[in-house]
C-alpha positions in Angstrom: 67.0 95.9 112.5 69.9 98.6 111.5 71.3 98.5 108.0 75.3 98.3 107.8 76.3 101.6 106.5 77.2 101.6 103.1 80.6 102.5 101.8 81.5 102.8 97.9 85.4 102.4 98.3 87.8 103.2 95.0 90.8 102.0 95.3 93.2 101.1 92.4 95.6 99.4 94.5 94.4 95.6 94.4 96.2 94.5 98.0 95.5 97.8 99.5 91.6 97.9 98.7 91.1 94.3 99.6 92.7 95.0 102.9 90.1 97.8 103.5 87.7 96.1 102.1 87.7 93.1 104.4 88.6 95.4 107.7 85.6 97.9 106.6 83.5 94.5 106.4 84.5 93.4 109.8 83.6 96.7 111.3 79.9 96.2 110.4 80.3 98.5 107.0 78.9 97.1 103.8 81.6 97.7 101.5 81.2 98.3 97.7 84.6 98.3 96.2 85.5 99.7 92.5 89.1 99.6 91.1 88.7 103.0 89.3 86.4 105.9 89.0 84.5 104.4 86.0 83.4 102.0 88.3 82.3 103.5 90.8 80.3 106.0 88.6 78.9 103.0 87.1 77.6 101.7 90.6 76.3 105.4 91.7 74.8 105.4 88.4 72.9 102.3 89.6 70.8 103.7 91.9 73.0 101.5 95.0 73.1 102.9 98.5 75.9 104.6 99.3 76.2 106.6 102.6 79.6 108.0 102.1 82.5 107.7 99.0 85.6 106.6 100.7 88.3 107.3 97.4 91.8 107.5 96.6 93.2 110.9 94.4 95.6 108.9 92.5 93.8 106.3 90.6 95.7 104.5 87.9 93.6 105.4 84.9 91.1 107.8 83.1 89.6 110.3 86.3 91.2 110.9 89.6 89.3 110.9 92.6 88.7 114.3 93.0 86.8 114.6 89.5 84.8 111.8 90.9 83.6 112.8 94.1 82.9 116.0 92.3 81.0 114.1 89.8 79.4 111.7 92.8 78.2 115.0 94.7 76.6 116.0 91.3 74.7 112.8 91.5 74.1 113.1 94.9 74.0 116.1 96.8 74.8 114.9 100.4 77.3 112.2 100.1 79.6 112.2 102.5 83.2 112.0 101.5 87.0 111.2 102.7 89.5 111.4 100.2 93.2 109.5 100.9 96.7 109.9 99.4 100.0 108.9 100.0 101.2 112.0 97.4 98.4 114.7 97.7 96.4 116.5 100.1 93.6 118.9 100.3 95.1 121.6 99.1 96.4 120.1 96.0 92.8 120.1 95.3 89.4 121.8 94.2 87.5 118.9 97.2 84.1 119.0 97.8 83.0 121.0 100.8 82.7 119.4 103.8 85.3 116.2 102.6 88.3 114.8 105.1 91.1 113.9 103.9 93.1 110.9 105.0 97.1 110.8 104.2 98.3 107.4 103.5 99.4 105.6 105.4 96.4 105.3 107.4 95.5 103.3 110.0 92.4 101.0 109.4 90.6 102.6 113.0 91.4 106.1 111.9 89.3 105.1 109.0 86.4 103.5 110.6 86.3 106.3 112.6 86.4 109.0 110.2 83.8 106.7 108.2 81.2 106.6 110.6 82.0 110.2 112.0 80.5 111.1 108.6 77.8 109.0 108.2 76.5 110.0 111.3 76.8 113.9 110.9 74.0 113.8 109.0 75.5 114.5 105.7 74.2 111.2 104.4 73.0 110.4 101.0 69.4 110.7 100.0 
C-alpha cells in the first residue's frame, strides 16, 4: 500500500493554514501543520516524515521561513521545499537551491501540484 506523502506546512495564519490543511488532506497528502517555525523545528526535530516543507516567509514571530527551511535543509539534506508570500519573493531571499516559490494568493491545485511535482523529482527526504 502507498504512504500519503508527507507535508510539514507552517503557516501563521490560523484560517489560511486550516484551509490548506484540510484541501492538502483531501488531496491524499498527510498534512503536519505548525503555526510558526519553532514548531516546525520542533517536529523535524522529532524524527517525523516529512517529504517536502511547504512554509510561509512572513511568520508572525521569532524566525521567518527562510531561516527555517535553511535550518530544515541543515537537518535534512534533501527536503524538498516551496516557499509562499503575499509580500516577498525569491529574490528577497538567500532560498535554498532547488526551492519554488508560490506568491499568495495561490490557488489550492497550483499547490498540490507544485507539492507533488517535488515530491516526485526525487528530491525527497531521507
Amino acid at each position: 500500500m502507498k504512504k500519503e506523502p508527507a507535508v510539514l506546512l507552517v503557516e501563521d495564519e490560523p484560517l489560511l493554514g486550516e484551509l490548506v490543511s484540510e484541501a492538502l488532506i483531501d488531496q491524499g497528502f498527510e498534512v503536519h501543520a505548525a503555526p510558526d517555525a519553532g514548531g516546525a523545528l520542533r517536529y523535524l526535530l522529532s524524527g517525523a516524515e516529512v517529504d517536502v516543507l511547504f512554509t510561509d516567509l512572513d511568520l508572525g514571530k521569532g524566525m521567518d521561513g527562510a531561516a527555517l527551511a535553511q535550518l530544515a535543509r541543515e537537518m535534512r539534506p534533501k527536503l524538498p521545499i516551496v516557499y509562499t508570500s503575499g509580500r516577498r519573493s525569491l529574490t528577497d531571499i538567500a532560498a535554498v537551491p532547488g526551492a519554488a516559490f508560490l506568491p499568495k494568493p495561490y490557488s489550492l491545485d497550483t499547490v498540490r501540484k507544485t507539492l507533488a511535482e517535488l515530491i516526485h523529482s526525487g528530491a525527497v527526504a531521507a
